[in-house]
N, C-alpha and C positions, 0 to 999 in steps of 0.2 A: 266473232269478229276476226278476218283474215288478218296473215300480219301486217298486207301492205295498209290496210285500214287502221291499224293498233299506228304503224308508223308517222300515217296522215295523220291520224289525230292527237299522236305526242307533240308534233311537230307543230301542228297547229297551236296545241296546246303552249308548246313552249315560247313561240311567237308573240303570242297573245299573253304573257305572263311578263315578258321581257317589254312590250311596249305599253304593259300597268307599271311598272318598276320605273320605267322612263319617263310616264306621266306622274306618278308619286315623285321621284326624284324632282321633278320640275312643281312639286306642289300644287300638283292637278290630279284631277284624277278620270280617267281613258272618257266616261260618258261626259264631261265637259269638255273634250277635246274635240271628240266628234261630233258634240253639238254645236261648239262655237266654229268651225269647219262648215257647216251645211247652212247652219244660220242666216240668211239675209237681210240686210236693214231693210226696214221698210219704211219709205217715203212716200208722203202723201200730197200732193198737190189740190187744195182749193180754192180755185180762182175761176173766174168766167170765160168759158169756152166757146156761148152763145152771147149774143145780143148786143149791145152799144158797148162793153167792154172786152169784147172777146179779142179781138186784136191786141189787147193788153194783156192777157190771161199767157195769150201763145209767144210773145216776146218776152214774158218773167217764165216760164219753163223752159224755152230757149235758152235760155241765161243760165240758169240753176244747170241745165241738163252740161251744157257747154264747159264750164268750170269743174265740174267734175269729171266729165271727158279729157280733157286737160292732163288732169290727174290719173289716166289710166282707168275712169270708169269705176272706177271702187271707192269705197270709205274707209280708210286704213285697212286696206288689203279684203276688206267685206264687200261684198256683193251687195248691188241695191235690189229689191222689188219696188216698183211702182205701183202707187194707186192715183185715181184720177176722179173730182167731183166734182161739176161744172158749180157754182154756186149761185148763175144765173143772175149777180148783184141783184138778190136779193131780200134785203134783211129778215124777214119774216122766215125764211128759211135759213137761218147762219147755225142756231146750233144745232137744228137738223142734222143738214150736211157735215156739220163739220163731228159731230155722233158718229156720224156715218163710218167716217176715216179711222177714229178712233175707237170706239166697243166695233162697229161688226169687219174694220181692214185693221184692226190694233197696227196701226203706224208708232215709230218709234218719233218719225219726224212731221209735224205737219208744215207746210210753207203757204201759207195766203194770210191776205189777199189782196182784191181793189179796193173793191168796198169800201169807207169806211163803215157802215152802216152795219154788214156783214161782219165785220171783224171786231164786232162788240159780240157779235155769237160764236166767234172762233174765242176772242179773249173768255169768255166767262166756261165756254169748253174744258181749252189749257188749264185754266187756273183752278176748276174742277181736278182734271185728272191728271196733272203733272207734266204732259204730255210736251217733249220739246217744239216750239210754235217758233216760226219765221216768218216776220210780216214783208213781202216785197216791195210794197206799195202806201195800202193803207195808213192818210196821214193824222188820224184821228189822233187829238192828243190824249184819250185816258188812258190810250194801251200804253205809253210810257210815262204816263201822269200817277193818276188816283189808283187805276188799274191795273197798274206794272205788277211784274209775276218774275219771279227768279230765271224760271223758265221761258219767257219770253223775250226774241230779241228782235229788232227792227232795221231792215237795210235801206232804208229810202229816207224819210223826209217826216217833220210832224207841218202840218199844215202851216202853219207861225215860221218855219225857218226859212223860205223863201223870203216872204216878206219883211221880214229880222232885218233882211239887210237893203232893203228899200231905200231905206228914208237918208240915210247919209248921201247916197251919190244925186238923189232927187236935191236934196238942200245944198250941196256942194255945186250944183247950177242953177241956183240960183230961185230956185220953184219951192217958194215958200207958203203958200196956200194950194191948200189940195182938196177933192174931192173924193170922197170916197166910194165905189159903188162895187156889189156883191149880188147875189144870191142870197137869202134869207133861209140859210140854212146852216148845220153845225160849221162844214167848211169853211164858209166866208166866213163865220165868225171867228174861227180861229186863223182865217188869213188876218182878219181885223186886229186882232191882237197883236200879230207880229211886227205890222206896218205900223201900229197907233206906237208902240214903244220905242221904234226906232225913228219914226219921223218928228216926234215929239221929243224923243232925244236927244236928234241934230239940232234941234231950232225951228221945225215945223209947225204950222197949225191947220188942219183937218179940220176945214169949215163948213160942210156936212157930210155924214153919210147914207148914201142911200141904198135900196134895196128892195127885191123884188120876192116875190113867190119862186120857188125852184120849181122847175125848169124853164121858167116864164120866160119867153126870149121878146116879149113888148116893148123894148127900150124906149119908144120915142119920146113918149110923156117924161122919162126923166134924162134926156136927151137935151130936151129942149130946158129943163131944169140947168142943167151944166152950164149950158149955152148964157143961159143966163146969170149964172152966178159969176161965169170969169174967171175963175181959179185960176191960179198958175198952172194947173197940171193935173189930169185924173189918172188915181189909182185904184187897181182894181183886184178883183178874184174872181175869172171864168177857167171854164173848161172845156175841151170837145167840142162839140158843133154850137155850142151855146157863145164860145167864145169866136169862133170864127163869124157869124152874126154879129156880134156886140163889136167887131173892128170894121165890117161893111159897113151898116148903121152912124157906126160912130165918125166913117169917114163921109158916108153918103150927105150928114147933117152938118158938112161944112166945120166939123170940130179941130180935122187932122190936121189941119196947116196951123190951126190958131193955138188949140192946148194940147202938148203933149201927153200921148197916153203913155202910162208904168202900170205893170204888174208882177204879179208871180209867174214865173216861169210859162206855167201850165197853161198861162192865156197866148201862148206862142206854141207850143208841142203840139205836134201832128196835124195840124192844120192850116199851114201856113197855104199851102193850095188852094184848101177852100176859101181863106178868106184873101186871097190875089194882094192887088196890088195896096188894098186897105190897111196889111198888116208892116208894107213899108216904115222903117223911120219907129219902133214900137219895142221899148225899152223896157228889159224883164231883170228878174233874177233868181238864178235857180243852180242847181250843185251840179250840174253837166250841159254842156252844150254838145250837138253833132261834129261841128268843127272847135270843140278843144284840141289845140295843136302840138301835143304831147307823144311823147314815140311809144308810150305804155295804150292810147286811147287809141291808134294809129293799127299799133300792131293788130287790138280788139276787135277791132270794126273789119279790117281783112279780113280776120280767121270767121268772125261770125257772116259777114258776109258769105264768105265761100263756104262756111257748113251750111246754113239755111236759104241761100237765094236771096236774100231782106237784109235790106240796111236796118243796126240796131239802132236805138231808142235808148229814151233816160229806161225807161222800164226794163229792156231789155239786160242793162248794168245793173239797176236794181237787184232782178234775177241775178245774173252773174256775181254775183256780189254777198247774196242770200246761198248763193253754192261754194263760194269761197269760203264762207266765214263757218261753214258745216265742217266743211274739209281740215279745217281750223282745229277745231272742235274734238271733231274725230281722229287725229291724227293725235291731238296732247293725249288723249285717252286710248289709245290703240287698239280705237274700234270698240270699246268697249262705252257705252252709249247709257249704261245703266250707272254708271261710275259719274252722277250728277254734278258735286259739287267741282270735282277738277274739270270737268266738261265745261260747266258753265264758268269756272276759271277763267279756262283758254278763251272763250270768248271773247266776255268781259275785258279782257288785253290784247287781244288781237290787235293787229295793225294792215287793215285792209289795205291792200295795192290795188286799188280800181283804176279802170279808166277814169272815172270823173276825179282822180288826185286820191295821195290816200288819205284814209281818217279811222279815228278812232270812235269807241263806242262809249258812250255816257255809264254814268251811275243807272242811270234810270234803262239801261240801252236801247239807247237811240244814236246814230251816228253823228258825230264832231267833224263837221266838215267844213270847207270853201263853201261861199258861194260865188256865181261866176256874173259879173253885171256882162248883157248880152243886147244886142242890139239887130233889128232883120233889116237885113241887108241882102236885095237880088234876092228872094223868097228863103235864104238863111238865119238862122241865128246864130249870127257872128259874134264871137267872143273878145268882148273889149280889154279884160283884166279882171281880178277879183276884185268883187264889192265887198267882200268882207270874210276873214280869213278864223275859222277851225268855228262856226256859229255852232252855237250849242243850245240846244232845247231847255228851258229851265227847270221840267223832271219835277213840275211842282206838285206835291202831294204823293209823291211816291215814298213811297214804304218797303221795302223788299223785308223778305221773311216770311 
């Protein structure tokens, strides 16, 4: 060995011995440094990317993607990788897919989905393998019921707390008989619950409920049932294109002038287009409206607007809201993601600053929020006030442990 060689490699030598002493010193040792250095979280996105929910899928990655942007792009100071699995809503393939993300893209985080149907095969995934789960959407109540998991946390809605707050401003004018009408499926039935405890709570009585096959959009036969019964007032649980039909119908049948229609939010979201002038006069309540006129909802819709081209959505907060609460997360644990129990700490207390107002997360975690009574107005859902302030899921049958 020349000397200049003997020299390079003391030097090297001593380099390398000086920055193990520095790593000891620091109670590390040099291959944990340079491994958590190179490291990148990896997140997993599963939600729908094709078909009747993919416009949903791409406004909760919007969201997620946006709030972390925000923040510089990292997870306390980590890099993310991404992964992506379209889930196609559809249940038969939930823990498939959601396998997928976890054994063969080992995500540290997975975030879906729409579904609820699907997010029974993400839940029993998670609660299998540990695996930190963010629901953005899905308002099935056992992922924060019978089926809650340490590790799971939820930014959006359980199907029940829209409806929660129904029944007070329904009886506070006066609309004391109601009809009931859904879908014959878990959704409506958990809309049913919400609206049955709060409208029987005010002093309401729900003098029948009816319901159909999903996705059955036949209204007329129980159209003309309404028609006939005379309620003070129909309440309901649709969605998407099934609910913009159920307000043409509903108007074409001479109902809209005489019984006013209430629902959950969801029978007014993103359809107000489709269903024109039917949806006029059409009284919801849900934990965001487009025109909440707050300078935090204000500022959001700017900045998402001019990152993406697209006015957001509840869904698209949802998202944003599901990257906040990461950021949360990551940041009490400093990035270090394997450190469970203070991780899911910071959650569990977090105090989300969303566009839709902030709120907190349940025992069971589910978020503790407003909801906002809304009314469409000029093809808007204009925001009248809150109907019901910090509703809370009631987490029943939940267990954590």
């Amino acid at each position: 060995m020349t000397a200049q060689a003997r020299g390079l490699s003391r030097r090297l030598l001593l380099s390398r011995s000086a920055a193990v002493v520095g790593a000891s010193s620091a109670g590390l040792l040099l291959p944990e440094i340079v491994r958590a250095q190179s490291n990148k979280v990896r997140v997993g996105f599963m939600l729908p990317f094709t078909g009747t929910y993919a416009q949903l899928g791409v406004a909760i990655e919007n969201g997620v993607r946006m709030a972390i942007a925000e923040k510089g792009g990292k997870l306390a100071g980590r890099e993310i990788e991404w992964f992506k699995v379209d889930d196609e809503s559809e249940p038969s393939k939930g823990v498939e897919n959601a396998q997928k993300l976890v054994q063969r893209d080992k995500v540290d985080v997975l975030i879906g989905t729409v579904h609820s149907g699907v997010q029974m095969g993400i839940q029993r995934v998670a609660r299998d393998s540990g695996v930190l789960s963010i629901i953005p959407n899905a308002g099935v109540h056992a992922a924060t019921r019978a089926l809650c998991a340490p590790n799971v946390f939820r930014t959006s809605f359980t199907n029940a707390q829209p409806t929660q707050a129904l029944g007070k401003p329904m009886v506070e004018r006066g609309l004391k008989k109601a009809v009931w009408i859904t879908w014959k499926y878990a959704a409506g039935d958990d809309a049913l619950e919400g609206f049955k405890n709060s409208y029987t709570k005010a002093g309401g009585t729900i003098i029948k409920e009816l319901g159909l096959p999903f996705p059955n959009v036949e209204f007329q036969a129980l159209l003309t049932e309404i028609a006939n019964l005379k309620p003070d007032a129909v309440a309901c649980f649709f969605a998407g294109a099934g609910a913009a039909k159920f307000m043409r119908d509903y108007a074409a049948a001479g109902l809209k002038d005489k019984i006013p229609l209430w629902g959950s939010g969801f029978l007014t979201e993103g359809v107000l287009e489709a269903a024109g002038p039917a949806a006029e006069g059409v009284m919801t309540t849900l934990h965001y409206a487009d025109s909440l006129d707050t300078p935090r909802n204000q500022q959001f819709r700017t900045a998402y607007a001019g990152q993406f081209k697209l006015q957001p959505d509840v869904y698209a907060v949802q998202g944003y809201d599901a990257g906040q609460l990461l950021l949360r997360g990551a940041d009490a644990v400093k990035g270090d993601l394997s450190n469970k129990a203070a991780l899911y700490k910071a959650m569990e207390t977090a105090v989300i600053d969303s566009p839709r107002g902030r709120w907190t997360m349940s025992k069971a975690h589910n978020p503790v929020q407003d909801m906002y009574l809304r009314v469409v107005e000029k093809g808007d859902n204009k925001v009248l006030g809150v109907a019901e302030k910090a509703v809370a899921d009631s987490g029943a049958g939940c267990r954590m442990g």
